[in-house]
C-alpha positions as MATLAB code, in Angstrom:
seq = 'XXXXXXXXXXXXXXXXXXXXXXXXXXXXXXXXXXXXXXXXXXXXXXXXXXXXXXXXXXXXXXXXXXXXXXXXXXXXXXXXXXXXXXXXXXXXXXXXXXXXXXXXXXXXXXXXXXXXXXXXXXXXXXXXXXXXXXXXXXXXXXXXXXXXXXXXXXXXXXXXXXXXXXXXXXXXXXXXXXXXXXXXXXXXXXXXXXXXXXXXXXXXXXXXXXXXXXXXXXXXXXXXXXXXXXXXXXXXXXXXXXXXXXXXXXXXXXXXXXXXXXXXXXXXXXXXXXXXXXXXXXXXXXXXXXXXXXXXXXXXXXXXXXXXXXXXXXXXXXXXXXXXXXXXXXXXXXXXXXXXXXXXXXXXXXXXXXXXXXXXXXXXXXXXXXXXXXXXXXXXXXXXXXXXXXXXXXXXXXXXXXXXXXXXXXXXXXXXXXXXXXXXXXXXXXXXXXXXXXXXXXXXXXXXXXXXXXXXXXXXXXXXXXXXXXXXXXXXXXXXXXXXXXXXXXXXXXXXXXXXXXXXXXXXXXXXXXXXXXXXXXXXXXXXXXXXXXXXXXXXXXXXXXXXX';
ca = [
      14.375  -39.199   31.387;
      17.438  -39.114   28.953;
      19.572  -42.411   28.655;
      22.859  -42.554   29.309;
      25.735  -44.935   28.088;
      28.899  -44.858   29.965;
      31.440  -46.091   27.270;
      35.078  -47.739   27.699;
      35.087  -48.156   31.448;
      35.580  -51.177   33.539;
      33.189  -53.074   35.292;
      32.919  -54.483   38.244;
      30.389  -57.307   39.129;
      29.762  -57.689   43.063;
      28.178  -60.973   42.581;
      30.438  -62.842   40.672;
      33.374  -60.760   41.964;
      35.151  -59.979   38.569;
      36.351  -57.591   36.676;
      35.690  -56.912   32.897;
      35.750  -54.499   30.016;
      32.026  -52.792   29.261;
      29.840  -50.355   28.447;
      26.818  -49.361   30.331;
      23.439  -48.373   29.110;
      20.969  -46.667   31.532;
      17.519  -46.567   30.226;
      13.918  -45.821   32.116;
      15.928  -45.958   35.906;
      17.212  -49.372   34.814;
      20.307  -50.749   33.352;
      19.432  -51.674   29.656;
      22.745  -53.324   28.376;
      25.944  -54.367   29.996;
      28.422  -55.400   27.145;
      31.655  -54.061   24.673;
      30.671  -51.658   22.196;
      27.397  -50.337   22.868;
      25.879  -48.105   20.551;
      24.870  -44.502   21.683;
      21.507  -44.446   19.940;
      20.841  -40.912   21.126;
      21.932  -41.476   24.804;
      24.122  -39.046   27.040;
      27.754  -40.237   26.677;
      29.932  -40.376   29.697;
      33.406  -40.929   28.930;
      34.547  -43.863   31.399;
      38.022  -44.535   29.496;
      40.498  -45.642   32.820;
      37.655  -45.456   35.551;
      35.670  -47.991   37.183;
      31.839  -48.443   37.045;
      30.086  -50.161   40.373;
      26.836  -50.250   41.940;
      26.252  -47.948   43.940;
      27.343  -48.290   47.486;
      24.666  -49.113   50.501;
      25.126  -48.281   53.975;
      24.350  -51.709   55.635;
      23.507  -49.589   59.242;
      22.555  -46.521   59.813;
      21.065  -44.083   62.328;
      20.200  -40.826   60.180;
      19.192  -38.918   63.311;
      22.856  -38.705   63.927;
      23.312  -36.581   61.150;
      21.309  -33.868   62.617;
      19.303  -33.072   59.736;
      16.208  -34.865   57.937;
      16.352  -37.656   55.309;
      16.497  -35.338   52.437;
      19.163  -33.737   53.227;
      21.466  -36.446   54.632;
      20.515  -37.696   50.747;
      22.181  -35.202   49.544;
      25.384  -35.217   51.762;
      25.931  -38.990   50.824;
      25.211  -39.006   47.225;
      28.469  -37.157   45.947;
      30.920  -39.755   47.802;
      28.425  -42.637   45.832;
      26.071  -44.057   48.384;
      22.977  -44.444   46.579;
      20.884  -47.008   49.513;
      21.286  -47.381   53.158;
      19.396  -49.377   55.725;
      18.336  -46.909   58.511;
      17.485  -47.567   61.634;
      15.231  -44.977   63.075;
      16.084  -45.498   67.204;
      16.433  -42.220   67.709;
      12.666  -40.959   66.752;
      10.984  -43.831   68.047;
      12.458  -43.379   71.443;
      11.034  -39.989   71.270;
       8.056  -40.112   69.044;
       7.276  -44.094   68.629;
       5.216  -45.428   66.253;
       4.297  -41.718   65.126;
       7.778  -41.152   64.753;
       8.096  -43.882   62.719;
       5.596  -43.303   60.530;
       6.825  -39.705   60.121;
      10.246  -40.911   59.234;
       9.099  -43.546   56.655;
       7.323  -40.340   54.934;
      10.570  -38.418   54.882;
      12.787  -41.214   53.964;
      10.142  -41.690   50.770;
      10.781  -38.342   49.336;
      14.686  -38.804   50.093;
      17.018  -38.495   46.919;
      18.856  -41.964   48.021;
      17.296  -45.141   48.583;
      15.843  -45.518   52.042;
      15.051  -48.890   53.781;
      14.321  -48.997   57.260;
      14.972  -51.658   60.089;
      12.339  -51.109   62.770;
      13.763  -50.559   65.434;
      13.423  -53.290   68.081;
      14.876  -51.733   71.629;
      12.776  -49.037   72.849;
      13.576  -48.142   75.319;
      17.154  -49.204   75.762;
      16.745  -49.964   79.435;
      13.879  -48.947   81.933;
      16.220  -46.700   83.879;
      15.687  -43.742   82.479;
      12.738  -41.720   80.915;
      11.833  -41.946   76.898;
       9.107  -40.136   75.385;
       7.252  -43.431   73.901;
       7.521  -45.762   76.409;
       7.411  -49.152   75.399;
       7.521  -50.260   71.421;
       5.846  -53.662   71.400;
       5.809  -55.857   68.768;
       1.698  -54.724   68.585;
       2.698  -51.514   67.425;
       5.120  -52.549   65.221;
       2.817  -55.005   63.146;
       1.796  -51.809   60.896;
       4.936  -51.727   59.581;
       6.368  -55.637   59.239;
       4.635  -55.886   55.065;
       5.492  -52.655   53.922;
       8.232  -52.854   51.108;
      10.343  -49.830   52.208;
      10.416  -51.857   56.017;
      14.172  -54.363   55.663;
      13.401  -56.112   58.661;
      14.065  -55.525   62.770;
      16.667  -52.937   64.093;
      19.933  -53.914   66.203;
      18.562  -56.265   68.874;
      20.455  -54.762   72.004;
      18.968  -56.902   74.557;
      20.495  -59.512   74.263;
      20.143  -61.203   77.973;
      16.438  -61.016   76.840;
      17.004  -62.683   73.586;
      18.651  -65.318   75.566;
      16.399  -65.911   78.304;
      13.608  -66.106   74.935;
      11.258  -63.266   77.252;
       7.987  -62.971   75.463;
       8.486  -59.467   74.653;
      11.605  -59.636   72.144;
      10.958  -62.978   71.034;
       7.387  -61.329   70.004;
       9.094  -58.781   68.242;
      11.616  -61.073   66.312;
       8.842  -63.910   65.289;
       7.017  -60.364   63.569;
      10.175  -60.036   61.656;
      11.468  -63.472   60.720;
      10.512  -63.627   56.806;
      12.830  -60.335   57.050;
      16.378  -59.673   58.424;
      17.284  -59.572   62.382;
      20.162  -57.197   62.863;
      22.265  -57.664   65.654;
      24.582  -55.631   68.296;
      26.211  -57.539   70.267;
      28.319  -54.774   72.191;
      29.254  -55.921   75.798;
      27.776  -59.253   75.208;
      28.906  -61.875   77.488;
      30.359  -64.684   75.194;
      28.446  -67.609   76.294;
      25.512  -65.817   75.434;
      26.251  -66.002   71.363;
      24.863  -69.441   70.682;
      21.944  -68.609   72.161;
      21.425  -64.816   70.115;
      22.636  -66.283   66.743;
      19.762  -69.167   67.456;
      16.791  -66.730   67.767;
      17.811  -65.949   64.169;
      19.955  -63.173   64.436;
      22.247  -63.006   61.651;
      24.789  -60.109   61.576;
      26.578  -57.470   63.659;
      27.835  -54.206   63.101;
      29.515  -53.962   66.887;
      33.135  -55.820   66.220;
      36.396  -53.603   67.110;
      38.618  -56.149   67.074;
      39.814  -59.619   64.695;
      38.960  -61.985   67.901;
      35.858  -60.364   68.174;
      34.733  -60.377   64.231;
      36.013  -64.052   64.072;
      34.292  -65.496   66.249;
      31.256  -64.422   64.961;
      32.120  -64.892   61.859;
      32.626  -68.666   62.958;
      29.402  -69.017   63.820;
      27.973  -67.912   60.780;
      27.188  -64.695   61.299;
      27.139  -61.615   58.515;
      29.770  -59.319   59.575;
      29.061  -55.490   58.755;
      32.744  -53.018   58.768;
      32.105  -49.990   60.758;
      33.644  -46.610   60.313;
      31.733  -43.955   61.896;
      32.399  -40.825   63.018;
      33.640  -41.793   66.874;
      33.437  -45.643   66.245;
      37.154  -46.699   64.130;
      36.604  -50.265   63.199;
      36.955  -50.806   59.896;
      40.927  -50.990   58.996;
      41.567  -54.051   61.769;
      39.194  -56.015   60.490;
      39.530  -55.538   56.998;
      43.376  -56.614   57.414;
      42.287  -59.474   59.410;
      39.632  -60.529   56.773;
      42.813  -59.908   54.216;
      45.242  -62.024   56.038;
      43.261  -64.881   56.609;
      41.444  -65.065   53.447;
      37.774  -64.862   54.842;
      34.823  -65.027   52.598;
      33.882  -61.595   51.143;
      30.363  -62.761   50.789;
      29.942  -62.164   54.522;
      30.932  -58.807   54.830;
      29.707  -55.612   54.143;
      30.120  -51.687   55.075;
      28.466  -49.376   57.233;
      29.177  -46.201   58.947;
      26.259  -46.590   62.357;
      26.797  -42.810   63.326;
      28.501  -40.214   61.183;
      28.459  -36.542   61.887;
      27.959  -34.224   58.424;
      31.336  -32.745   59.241;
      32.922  -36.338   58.947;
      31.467  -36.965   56.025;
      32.665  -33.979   54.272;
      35.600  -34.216   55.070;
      36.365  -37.568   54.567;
      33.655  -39.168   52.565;
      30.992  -42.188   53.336;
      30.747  -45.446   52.291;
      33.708  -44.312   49.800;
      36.055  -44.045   52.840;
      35.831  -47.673   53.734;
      35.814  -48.439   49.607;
      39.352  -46.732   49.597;
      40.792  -48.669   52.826;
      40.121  -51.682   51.260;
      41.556  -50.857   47.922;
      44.774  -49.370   49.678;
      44.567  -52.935   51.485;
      44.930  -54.891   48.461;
      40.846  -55.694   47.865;
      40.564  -55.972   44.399;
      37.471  -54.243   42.729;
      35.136  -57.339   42.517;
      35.684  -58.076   46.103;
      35.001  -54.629   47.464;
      32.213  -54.252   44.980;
      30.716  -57.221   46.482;
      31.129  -55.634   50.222;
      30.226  -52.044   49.077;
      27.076  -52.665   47.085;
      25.879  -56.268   46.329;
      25.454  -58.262   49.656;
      24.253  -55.727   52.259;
      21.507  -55.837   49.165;
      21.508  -59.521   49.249;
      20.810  -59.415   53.224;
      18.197  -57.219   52.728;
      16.359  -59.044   49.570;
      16.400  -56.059   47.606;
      16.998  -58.101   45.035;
      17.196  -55.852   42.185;
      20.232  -53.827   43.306;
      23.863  -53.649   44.051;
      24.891  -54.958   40.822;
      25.838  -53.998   37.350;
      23.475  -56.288   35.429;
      20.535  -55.650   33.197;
      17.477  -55.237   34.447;
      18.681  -53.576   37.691;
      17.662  -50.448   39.208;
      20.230  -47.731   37.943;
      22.172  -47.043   41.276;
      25.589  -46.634   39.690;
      29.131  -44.775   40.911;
      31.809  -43.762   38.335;
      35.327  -43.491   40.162;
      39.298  -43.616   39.658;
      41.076  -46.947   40.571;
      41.620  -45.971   44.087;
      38.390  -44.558   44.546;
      39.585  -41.088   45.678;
      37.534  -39.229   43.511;
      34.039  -39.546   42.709;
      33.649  -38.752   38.823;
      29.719  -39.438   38.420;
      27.121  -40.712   40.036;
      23.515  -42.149   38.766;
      20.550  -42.735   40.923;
      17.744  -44.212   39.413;
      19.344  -43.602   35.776;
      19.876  -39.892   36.385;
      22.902  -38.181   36.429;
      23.029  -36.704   40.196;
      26.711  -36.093   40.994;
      29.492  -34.986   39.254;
      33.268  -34.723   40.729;
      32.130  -34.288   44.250;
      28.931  -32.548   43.479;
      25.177  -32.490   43.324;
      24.355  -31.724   39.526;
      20.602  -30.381   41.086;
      18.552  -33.236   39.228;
      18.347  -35.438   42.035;
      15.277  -36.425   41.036;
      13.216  -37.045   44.447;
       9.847  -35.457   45.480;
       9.793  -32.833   47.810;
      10.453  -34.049   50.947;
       6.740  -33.178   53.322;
       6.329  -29.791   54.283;
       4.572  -29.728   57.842;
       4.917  -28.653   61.418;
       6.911  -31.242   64.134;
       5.838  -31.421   67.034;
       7.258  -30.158   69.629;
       8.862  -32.948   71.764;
      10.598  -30.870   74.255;
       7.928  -30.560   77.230;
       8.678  -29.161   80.313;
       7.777  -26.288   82.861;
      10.121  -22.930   82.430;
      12.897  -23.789   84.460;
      14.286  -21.596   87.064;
      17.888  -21.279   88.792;
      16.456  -22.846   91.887;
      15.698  -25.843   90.012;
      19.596  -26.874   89.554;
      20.182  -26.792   92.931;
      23.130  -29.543   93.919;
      22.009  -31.834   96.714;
      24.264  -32.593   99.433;
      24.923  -35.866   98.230;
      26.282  -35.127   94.707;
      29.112  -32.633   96.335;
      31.179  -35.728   97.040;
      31.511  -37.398   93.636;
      31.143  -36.398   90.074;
      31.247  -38.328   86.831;
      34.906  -37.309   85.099;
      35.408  -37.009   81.115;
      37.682  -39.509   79.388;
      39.325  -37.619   76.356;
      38.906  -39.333   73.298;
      36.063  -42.071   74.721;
      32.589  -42.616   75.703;
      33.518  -44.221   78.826;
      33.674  -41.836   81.983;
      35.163  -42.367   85.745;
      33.249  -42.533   89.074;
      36.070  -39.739   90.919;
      35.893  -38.755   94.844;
      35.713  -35.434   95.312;
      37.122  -33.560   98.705;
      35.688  -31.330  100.507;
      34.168  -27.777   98.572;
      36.472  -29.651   95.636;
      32.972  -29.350   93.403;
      32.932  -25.410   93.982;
      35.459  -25.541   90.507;
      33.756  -28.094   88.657;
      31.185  -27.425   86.245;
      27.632  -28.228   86.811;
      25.453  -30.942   85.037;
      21.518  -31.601   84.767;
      19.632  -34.077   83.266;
      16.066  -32.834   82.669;
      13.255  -35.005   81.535;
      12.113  -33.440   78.487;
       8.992  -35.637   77.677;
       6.081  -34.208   79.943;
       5.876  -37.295   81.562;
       7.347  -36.747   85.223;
       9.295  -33.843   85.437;
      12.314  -35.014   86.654;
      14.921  -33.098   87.281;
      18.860  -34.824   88.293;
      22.148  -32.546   89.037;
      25.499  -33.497   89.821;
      29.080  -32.484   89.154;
      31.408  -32.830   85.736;
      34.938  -33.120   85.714;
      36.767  -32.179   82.399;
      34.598  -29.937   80.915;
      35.139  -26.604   81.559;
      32.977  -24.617   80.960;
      33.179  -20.496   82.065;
      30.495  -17.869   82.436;
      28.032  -19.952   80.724;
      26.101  -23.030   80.171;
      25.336  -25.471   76.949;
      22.771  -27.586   76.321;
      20.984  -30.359   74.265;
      18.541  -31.995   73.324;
      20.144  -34.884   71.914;
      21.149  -37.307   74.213;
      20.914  -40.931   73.666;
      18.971  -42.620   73.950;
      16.132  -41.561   75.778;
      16.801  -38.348   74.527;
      16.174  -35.943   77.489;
      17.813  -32.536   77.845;
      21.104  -32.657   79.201;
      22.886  -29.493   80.073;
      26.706  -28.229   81.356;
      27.608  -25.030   83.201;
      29.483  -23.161   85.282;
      26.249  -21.346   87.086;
      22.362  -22.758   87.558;
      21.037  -19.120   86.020;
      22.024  -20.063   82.897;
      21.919  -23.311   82.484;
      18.068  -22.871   82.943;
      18.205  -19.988   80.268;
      19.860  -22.557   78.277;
      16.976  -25.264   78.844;
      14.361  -22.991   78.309;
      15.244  -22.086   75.318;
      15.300  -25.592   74.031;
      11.463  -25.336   75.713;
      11.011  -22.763   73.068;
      12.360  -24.302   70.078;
      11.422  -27.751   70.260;
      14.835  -29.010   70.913;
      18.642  -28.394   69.353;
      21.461  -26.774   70.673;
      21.992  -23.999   72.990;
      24.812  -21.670   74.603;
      23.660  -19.260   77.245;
      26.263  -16.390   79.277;
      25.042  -13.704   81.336;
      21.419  -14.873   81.483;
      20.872  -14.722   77.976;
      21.642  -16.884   74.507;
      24.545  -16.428   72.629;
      24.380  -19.469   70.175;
      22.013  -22.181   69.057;
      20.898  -24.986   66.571;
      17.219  -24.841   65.960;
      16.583  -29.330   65.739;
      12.553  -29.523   65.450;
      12.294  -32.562   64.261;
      12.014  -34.527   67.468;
      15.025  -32.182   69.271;
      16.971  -34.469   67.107;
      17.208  -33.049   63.196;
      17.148  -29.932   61.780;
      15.021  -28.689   58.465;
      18.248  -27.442   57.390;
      20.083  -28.150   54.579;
      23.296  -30.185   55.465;
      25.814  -27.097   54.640;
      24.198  -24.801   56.738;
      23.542  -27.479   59.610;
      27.042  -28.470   59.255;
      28.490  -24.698   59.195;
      26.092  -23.378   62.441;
      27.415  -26.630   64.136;
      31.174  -25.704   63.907;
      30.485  -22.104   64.963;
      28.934  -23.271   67.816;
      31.734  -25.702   68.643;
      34.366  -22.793   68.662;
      32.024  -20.767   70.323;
      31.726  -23.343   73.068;
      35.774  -23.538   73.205;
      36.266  -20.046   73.607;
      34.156  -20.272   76.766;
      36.456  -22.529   78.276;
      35.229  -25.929   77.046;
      37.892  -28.408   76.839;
      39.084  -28.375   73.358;
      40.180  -32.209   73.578;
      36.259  -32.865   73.402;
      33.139  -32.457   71.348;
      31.188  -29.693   73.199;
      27.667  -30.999   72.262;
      28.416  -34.957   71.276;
      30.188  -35.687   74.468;
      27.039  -34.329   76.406;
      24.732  -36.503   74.176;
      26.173  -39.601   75.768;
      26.508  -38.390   79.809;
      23.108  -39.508   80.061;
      23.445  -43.248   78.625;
      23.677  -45.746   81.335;
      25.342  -48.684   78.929;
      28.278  -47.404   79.262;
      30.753  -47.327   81.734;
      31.270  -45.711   84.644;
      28.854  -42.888   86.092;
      25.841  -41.623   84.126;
      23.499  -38.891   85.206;
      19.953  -40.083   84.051;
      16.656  -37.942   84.380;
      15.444  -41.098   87.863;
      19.350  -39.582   89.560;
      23.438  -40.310   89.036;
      23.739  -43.959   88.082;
      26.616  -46.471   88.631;
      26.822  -48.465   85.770;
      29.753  -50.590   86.959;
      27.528  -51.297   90.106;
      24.336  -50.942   88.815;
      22.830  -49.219   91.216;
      21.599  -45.226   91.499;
      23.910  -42.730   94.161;
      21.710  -41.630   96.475;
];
């Protein structure tokens, strides 16, 4: 491995929060000298003359699986916009696959070209109202995993009414974990329940949206991870309000939770949050110190997110305002260059092997989406630009124009099937389907006629889960996801590509071009949100709490 010296740049130091004048010198994967004037000695020179030399940034929370495509390859849509680590959390897969799953995942993430570190993840299932393929992950099953070095502690602790009651089950789970960090999520949490989460030793959240929200927390001495995501637009509100008020930039850091590969093309990772704050007056040590060194610090990885000798060699190049990425170094190799992989990332081969196929039930047949009686009087209705949806009265033969939706359990443990009405779709001459839908991750599938939305399903049947269009009783378009129905083997480019043909594909058959064809159907079926959600067990009231019968 060639060293490399990047020469006359400035350098920012996360820890101390500073600025200063320096060359680098990369040596063996580790930073060999930080200092003015560094002599070449036969290294690669990069020319850093006006640019800025960081750590490289870490994703503080992420769920891969939302990329759509394996480890590897969302390594290599991250690594030209300068995220070099991120701390995933693998819900998803263990939903599906448990402690298999995880173990599967932990192989992939190995071989990955950026650093992986996982948070187990501590809520599966979400809630016992609907039907996941691993049942219950106990803190028994996750006591494999607690040691291992690549393992950054427990995943987003979503049950919180548990945490504060202390049941046995979660508490079990967090004791396993507490020489490691508890992440939190603290989404719809009733606020006299806080004292009572942040003293079972749960130290951060990722779930603020608004300055009330993210000061009170950070009040009580939590960590306070920025979110941008894809659908979830967090990050500019609180960064002003940590701004105004002069908050302490040692308890922040950035993460993105859920972005789609088309996002992150388009707009950048970690590096979109790193350019908010600049534009919002952060100067470079203080971002630094969000973007790279404390989500390490949280984590112990104690070794990275800084430019200091002896540190692992995770390092981004970029312009003042960090729009463009000039170079970036993983592990002291060069692996991106103005935007691009320079093809010596450096990682293994991610494994080569056969998933199994997670998508487990009987060929489906037009009969099978029959609407009961009861579901011709309501149907769940689409909010544009939100997760939420609306419990809406429908009159009589009103749901002859509507399109059609099914929830089928896709595990091979009961073979439930559920069917109701969807308002604001759209849908014409056809049907769609998926595969991912969170988070127990059953099939979930819109249409405008019951023979094809079972052509649809059974062609999931057939490839172990992805994305599906069906018209005139056969396929027109699809998305091959066989890792779990959840990720492709893909590349990211050609997941990313197939994904927007499909989209327009789905619009031109009448889907409501306000929405995300496949994304909004990936979240009918999650009954933590507000207002009517169609599970595998029936059509569930979630302001009521209570199934339609």
């Amino acid at each position: 491995m060639k060293a490399i010296l990047m020469k006359g740049g400035s350098v920012a130091d996360g820890q101390r929060g500073t600025v200063s004048r320096a060359d680098v010198l990369v040596r063996d994967g580790r930073i060999a000298a930080v200092g003015e004037g560094l002599p070449a000695a036969g290294a690669e020179t990069l020319d850093c003359t006006g640019l800025m030399v960081t750590a490289g940034f870490v994703d503080a929370h992420v769920h891969i699986e939302s990329s759509m495509v394996l480890p590897s390859a969302f390594g290599e849509a991250v690594l030209p916009h300068g995220t070099t680590c991120v701390i995933a959390d693998p819900h998803e897969v263990v939903n599906v696959a448990g402690a298999e799953g995880l173990r599967s995942f932990l192989d992939e993430a190995a071989a990955a070209p950026v650093g992986i570190f996982t948070a187990v993840p501590s809520s599966v299932p979400a809630t016992m109202l609907d039907t996941n393929g691993a049942g219950e992950f106990l803190a028994d099953a996750m006591r494999e995993f607690a040691e291992r070095p690549d393992v950054a502690g427990l995943g987003e602790v979503m049950c919180y009414y548990d945490v504060a009651e202390r049941r046995p089950e979660i508490m079990a789970k967090i004791a396993l974990f507490r020489d490691k960090t508890i992440d939190g999520h603290t989404a719809g949490m009733p606020a006299d329940l806080l004292d009572a989460y942040i003293g079972a030793g749960i130290r951060n959240d990722h779930e603020c949206t608004d300055a009330a929200g993210m000061l009170e927390r950070y009040r009580k001495g939590m960590n306070i991870y920025i979110r941008e995501g894809s659908a979830a637009r967090n990050a500019e509100v609180l960064l002003r309000c940590v701004k105004e008020r002069g908050l302490d930039t040692a308890r922040f850091a950035f993460c993105t939770d859920d972005k789609h590969l088309a996002t992150i093309a388009a707009e950048g990772h970690i590096s979109y949050i790193v350019r908010m704050a600049r534009r919002l007056g952060f100067g470079w040590g203080e971002t630094a110190r969000m973007a790279s060194w404390n989500p390490c610090r949280f984590y112990g990885l104690e070794d990275r997110g800084n430019v200091r000798e002896g540190y692992v060699a995770d390092l981004v190049v970029t312009d003042d305002a960090c729009n463009r990425i000039v170079y970036v170094i993983k592990d002291g190799r060069l692996v991106a260059a103005e935007g691009r992989l320079t093809g010596t990332t450096g990682c293994g081969a991610a494994p080569r092997r056969d998933f199994p196929n997670t998508v487990r039930f009987r060929e489906m047949h037009a009969a099978d989406f029959t609407l009961p009686d009861t579901m011709k009087k309501v149907a769940i209705e689409l909010v544009e630009g939100q997760l939420l949806t609306r419990k809406t009265p429908l009159a009589d033969g009103e749901w002859r124009g509507l399109t059609r939706l099914a929830t089928v359990e896709r595990h091979g443990r009961n073979g439930n099937i559920a069917v109701c009405m969807l308002k604001g779709y759209g849908i014409r001459n056809g049907a769609v389907a998926t595969s991912v839908s969170h988070d127990a991750h059953n099939v979930v599938c819109a249409g405008d006629n019951a023979a094809d939305i079972a052509v649809a399903c059974n062609r999931l049947r057939e490839l172990g889960g992805g994305y599906t269009i069906a018209s005139g009783g056969r396929i027109v378009g699809e998305l091959p996801l066989p890792a779990y129905g959840l990720m492709s083997a893909e590349n990211a480019s050609t997941v990313a590509e197939t994904i927007h043909h499909l989209e327009k594909q789905a619009h031109a058959m009448g889907v409501n071009r306000r929405i995300d064809a496949f994304t909004t159907l990936s979240f009918v079926a999650l009954p933590v949100i507000p207002s009517l959600r169609l599970l595998d067990t029936g059509l569930y009231d979630v302001d009521e709490s209570r199934f339609i019968r």
